[in-house]
C-alpha positions as CSV (number, residue, x, y, z in Angstrom):
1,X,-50.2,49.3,-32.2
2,X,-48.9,50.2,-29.0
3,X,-47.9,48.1,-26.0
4,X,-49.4,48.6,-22.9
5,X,-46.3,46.9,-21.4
6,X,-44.8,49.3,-19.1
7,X,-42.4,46.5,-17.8
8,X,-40.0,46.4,-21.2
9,X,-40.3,50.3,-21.7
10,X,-37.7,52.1,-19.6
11,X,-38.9,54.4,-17.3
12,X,-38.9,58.1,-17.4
13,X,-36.4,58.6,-14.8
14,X,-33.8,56.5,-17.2
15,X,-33.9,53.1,-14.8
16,X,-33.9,50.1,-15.9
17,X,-37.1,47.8,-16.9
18,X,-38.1,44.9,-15.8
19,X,-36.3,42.7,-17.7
20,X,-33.3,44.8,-17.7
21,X,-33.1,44.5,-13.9
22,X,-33.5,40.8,-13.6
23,X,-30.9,40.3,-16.4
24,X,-28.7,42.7,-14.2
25,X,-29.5,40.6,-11.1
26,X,-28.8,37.7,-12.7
27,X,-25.9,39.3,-13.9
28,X,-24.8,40.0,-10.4
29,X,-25.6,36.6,-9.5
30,X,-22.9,35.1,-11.8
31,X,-20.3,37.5,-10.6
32,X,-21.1,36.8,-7.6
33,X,-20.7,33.0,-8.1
34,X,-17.5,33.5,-10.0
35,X,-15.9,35.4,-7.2
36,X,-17.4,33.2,-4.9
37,X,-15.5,30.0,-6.7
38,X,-12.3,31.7,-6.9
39,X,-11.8,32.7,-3.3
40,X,-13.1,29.0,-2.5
41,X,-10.6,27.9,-5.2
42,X,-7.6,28.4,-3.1
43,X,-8.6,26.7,0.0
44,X,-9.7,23.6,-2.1
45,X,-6.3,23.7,-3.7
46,X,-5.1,22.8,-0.7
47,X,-7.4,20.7,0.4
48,X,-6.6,18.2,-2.9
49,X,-2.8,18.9,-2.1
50,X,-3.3,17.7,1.5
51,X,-5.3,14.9,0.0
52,X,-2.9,14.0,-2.2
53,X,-0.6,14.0,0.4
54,X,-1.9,12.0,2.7
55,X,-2.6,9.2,0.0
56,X,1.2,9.3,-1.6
57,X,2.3,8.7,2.6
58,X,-0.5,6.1,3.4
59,X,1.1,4.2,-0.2
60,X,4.6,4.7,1.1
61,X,3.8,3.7,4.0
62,X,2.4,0.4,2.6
63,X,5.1,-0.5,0.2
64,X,7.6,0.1,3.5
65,X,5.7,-2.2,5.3
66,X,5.5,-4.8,2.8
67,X,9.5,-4.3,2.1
68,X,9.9,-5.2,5.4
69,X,7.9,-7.8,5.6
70,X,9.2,-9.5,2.5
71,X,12.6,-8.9,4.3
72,X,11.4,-10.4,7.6
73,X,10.1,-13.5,5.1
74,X,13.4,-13.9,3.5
75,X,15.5,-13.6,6.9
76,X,13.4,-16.2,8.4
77,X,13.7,-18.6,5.6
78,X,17.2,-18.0,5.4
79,X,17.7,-19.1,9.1
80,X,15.1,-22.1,8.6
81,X,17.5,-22.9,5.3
82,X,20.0,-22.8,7.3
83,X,18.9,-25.2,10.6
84,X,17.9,-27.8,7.9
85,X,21.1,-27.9,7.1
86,X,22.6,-28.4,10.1
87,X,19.9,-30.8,11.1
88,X,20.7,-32.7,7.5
89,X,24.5,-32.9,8.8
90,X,23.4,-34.0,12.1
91,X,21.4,-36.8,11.0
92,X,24.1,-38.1,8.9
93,X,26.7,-37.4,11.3
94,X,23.8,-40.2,13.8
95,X,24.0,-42.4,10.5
96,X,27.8,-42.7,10.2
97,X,28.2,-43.1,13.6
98,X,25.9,-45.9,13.5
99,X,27.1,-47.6,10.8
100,X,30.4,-47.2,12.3
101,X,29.2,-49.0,15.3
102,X,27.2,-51.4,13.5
103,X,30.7,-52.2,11.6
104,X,32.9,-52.6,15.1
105,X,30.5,-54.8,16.3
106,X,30.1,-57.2,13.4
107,X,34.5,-57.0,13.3
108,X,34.9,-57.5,17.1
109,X,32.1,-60.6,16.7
110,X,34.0,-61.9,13.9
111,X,37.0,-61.6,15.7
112,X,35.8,-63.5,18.8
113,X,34.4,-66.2,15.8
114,X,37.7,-66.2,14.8
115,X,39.7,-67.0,18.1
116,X,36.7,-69.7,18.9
117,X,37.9,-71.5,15.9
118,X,41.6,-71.0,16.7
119,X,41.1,-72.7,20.3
């Protein structure tokens, strides 16, 4: 039985049938893609290295700033350490000297009892 399906018979000039030249197109097509992808492939590259880039600054850059800050923290509670202290000292310094008053006061009172009672 013979087909009366010119389209997968090639022709008598030696082309290419039908199907022959959409599988060649499609052929084309994926070469076409492929070359396609690699000259894109270079330029993305460098578009992920930038990328990359910019995220491994942007984290330095955060990890700097916190550093810093945890420095600025520490420096500041360093210097408020160190007022307390000096405050502390000053407030006992108030508190001796009080009690050092207190105690001349009560001595020179008993001393003026004391020369009542002589006299």
């Amino acid at each position: 039985m013979e087909s009366n399906h010119k389209d997968n018979q090639p022709s008598k000039d030696g082309g290419l049938t039908m199907e022959q030249a959409i599988e060649e197109a499609q052929r084309l097509a994926a070469v076409k893609r492929a070359e396609k992808r690699a000259a894109e492939e270079p330029g993305q590259l460098a578009k992920e290295q930038a990328r990359k880039a910019a995220w491994l600054a942007k984290e330095q850059a955060i990890e700097e700033a916190q550093r810093l800050a945890k420095a600025n923290r520490e420096g500041k509670r360093a210097a408020e350490e160190t007022e307390q202290l000096v405050n502390e000292q000053k407030r006992k310094d108030v508190w001796l000297a009080n009690e050092r008053a207190i105690e001349k006061a009560q001595s020179e009172r008993r001393a003026r009892e004391s020369e009542r009672r002589e006299i």
